[in-house]
C-alpha positions in Angstrom: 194.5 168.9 221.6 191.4 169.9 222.4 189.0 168.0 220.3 187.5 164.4 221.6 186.7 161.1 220.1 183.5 161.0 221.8 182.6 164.5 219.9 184.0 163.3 216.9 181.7 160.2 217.2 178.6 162.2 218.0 178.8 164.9 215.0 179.6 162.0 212.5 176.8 160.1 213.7 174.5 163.6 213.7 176.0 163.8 209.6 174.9 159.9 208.8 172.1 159.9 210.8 170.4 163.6 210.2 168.5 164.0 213.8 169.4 164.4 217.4 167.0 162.4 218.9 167.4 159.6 217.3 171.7 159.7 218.2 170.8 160.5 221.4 168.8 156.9 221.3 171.4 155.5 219.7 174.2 156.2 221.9 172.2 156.6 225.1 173.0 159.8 225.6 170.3 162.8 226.3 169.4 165.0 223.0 170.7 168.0 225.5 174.1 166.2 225.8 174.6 165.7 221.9 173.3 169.3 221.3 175.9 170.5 224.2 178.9 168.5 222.3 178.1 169.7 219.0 178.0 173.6 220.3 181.8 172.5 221.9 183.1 171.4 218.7 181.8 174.1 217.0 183.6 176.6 219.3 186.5 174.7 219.6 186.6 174.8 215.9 185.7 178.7 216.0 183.3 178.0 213.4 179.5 176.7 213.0 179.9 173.0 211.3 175.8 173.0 210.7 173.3 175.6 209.3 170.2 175.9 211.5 167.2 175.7 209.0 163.6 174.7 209.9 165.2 173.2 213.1 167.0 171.0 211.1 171.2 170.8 211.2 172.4 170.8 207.7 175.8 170.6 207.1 177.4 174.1 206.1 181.1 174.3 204.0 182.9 174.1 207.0 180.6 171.2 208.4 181.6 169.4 204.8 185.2 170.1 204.8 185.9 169.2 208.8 183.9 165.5 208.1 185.9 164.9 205.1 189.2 165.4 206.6 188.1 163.8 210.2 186.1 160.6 209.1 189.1 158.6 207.6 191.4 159.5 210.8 188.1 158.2 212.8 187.8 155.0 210.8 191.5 154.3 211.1 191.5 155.1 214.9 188.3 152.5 215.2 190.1 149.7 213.1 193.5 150.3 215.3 191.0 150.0 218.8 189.2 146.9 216.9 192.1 144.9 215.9 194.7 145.6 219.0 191.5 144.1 221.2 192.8 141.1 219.4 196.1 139.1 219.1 197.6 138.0 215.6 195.7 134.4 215.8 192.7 135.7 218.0 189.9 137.4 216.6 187.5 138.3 214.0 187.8 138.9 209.9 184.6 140.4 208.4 184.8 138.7 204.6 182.6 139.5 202.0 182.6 138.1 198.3 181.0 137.8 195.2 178.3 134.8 194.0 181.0 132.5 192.3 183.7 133.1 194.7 181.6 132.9 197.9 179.9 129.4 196.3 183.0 127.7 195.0 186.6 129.0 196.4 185.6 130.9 199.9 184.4 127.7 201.4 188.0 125.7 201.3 189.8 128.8 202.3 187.7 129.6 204.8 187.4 125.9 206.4 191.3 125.7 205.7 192.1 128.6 207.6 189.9 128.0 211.1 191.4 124.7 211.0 194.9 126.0 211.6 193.9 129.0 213.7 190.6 127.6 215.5 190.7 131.1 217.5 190.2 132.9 214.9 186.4 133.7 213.8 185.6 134.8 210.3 182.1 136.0 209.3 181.5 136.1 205.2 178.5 137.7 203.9 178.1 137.3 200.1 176.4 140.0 197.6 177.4 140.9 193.8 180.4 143.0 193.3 179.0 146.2 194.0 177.2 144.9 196.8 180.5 144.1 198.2 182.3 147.4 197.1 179.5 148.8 199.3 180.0 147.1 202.3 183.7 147.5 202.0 183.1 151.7 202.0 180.6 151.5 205.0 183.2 150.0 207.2 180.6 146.6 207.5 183.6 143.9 206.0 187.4 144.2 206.1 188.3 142.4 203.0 186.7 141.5 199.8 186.6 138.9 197.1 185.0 139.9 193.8 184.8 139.0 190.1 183.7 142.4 188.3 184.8 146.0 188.0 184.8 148.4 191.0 186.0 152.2 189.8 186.0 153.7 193.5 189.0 155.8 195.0 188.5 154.8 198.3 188.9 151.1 197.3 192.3 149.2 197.1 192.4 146.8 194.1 194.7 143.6 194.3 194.4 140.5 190.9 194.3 137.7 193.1 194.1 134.9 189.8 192.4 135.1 186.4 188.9 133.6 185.9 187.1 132.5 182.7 184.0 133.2 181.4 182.6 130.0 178.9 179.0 129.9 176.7 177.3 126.8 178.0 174.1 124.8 177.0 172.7 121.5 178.1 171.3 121.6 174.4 173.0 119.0 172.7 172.3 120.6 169.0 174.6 122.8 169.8 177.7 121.0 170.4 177.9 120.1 167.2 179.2 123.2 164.9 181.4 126.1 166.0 180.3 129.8 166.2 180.0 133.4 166.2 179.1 134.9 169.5 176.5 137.4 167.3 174.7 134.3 166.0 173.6 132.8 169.2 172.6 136.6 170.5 168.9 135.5 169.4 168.6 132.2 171.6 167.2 132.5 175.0 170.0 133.9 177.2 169.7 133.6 181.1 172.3 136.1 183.1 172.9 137.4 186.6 170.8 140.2 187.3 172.5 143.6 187.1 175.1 144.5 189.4 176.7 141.2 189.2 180.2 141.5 188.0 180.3 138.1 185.6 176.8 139.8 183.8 178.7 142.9 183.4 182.0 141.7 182.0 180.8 139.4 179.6 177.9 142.5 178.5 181.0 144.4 178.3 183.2 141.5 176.2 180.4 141.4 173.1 179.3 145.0 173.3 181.0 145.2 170.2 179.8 142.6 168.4 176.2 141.9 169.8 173.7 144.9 170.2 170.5 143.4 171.6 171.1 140.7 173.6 168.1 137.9 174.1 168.1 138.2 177.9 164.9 136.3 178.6 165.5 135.6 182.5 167.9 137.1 184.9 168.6 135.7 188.4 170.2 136.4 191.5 172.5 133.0 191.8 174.4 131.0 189.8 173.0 128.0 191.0 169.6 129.2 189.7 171.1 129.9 186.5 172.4 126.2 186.3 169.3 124.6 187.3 167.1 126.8 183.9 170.1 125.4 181.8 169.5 121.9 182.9 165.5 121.6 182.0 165.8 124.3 179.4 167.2 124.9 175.9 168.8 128.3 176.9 172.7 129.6 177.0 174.2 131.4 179.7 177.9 133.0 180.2 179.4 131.5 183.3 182.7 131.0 185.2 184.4 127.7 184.3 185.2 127.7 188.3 181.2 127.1 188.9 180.9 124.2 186.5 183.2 121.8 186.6 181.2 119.1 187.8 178.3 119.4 185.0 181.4 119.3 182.4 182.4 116.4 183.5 179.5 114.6 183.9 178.5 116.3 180.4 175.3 117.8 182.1 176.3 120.7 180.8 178.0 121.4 177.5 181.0 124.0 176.3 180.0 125.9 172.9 182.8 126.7 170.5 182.8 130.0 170.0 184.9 131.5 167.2 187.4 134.4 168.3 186.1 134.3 172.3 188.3 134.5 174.8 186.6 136.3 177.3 188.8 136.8 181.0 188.4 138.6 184.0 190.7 139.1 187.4 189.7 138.3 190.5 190.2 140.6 193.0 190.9 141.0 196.5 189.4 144.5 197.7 189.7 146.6 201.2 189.5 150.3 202.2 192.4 152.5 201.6 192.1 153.9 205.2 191.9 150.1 206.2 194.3 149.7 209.3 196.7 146.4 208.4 196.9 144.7 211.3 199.0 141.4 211.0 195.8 139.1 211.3 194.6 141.2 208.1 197.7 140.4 206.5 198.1 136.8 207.5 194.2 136.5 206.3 195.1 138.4 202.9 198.4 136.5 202.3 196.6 132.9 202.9 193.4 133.6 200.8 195.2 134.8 198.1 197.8 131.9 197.9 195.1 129.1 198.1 192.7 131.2 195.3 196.0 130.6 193.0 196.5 127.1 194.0 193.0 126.5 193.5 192.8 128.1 189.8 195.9 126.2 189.0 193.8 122.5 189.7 191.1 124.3 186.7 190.8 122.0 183.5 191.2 124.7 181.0 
């Protein structure tokens, strides 16, 4: 085999990053050297990879079909280096997950797990669902948590638990009577903003039965959203996993809504070309298993 990683690595960083000079920066190299190693791939290949126009390197048909088939085999080879530089309870997990999960079920696991492995590191970084998707496609996290739809074909899907969405007020008047979801569509609704993946299934839930939608306020956290409901008279759809406490201490208030039933899965989410290593799966297997338990302890 004459190809090399390190010229793999340079003309996939030439595709993302569009100009020599700033590769050459990048990976400390010279711009002659990256130029050089693009020239031997190319004639190793037998064929040009990039056209040469304005003194720019665009990608030709070749250049497009050789990074598709080589950038998944490069990823894989990267995860494989990454994770056998680590033993099963030694290392880091890259985490990401969405608002609700990241504020009220990664914590425990999380805290849980670095208890019984201390030498294991794990790094979460929190984002809406396609916020996470995206991280998950550039390689920045290993393993996802998310509430909302992801349609992607490079993303593995697992249901982790089930998760419910409930209409809530702190507006007393409204506990009273029972009703249609279309006859509240008029009151001052606060959601997520868009992205999020409990705005878009519940949006997708009364699409039928609601056309216009009084959204008077969106916001980026669910503790915001709270916080407007508490000094407010507004509604808002939320996960019954983030309010348990203001239900309890009847803060906040659960509207009886005729014919609404409105469920989503959570899921777990990772590349396809994501290399399992047995930390991955031990992580996986342990964060799924305490989601469950946890969803279980739910007053539904």
């Amino acid at each position: 085999m004459k190809l090399t990683l390190r010229q793999i690595e340079i003309f996939l960083n030439v595709v993302e990053i569009g100009h020599l000079t700033k590769v050459a920066n990048d990976m400390k190299l010279s711009q002659s050297a990256v130029s050089m190693s693009i020239k031997e791939l190319e004639s190793i290949l037998g064929h040009p990879l990039f056209d040469r126009i304005n003194k720019k390197l665009i990608l030709n048909e070749m250049g497009r079909a050789f990074r598709n088939e080589i950038a998944p085999l490069y990823k894989k080879i990267s995860d494989i280096e990454y994770e056998f530089q680590n033993s099963v309870n030694r290392g880091m997990i890259r985490v990401g997950a969405s608002t609700t999960i990241v504020d009220y079920l990664m914590p425990p696991i999380i805290c849980s797990y670095m208890n019984n492995y201390p030498q294991v590191k794990i790094s979460l970084k929190e984002g809406n669902t396609q916020e996470i998707a995206t991280l998950i496609k550039s390689g920045t996290i290993d393993i996802g948590f998310i509430e909302g739809f992801v349609e992607d074909v490079e993303i593995i899907k697992e249901v982790i638990g089930v998760d419910e969405l409930v209409v809530v007020s702190a507006d007393d008047a409204l506990r009273q009577s029972e009703y249609y979801i279309d006859e509240l569509s008029q009151r001052r609704w606060v959601l997520r903003e868009e992205g999020s993946g409990t705005r878009d299934v519940f949006l997708n839930y009364i699409k039928n039965d609601v056309s216009n939608l009084n959204i008077f306020l969106e916001l980026g956290h669910t503790e915001s959203i709270k916080s407007i409901l508490l000094n407010h008279k507004c509604l808002t759809c939320i996960s019954k996993i983030a309010i348990q406490k203001e239900l309890h201490d009847q803060k906040l208030h659960q509207l009886k809504i005729k014919k609404f039933k409105c469920k989503r899965d959570l899921l777990m989410i990772y590349h396809k070309d994501k290399y399992h290593s047995e930390l991955f799966e031990k992580f996986a297997y342990f964060a799924k298993s305490m989601v469950n338990s946890m969803l279980e302890n739910i007053d539904r």
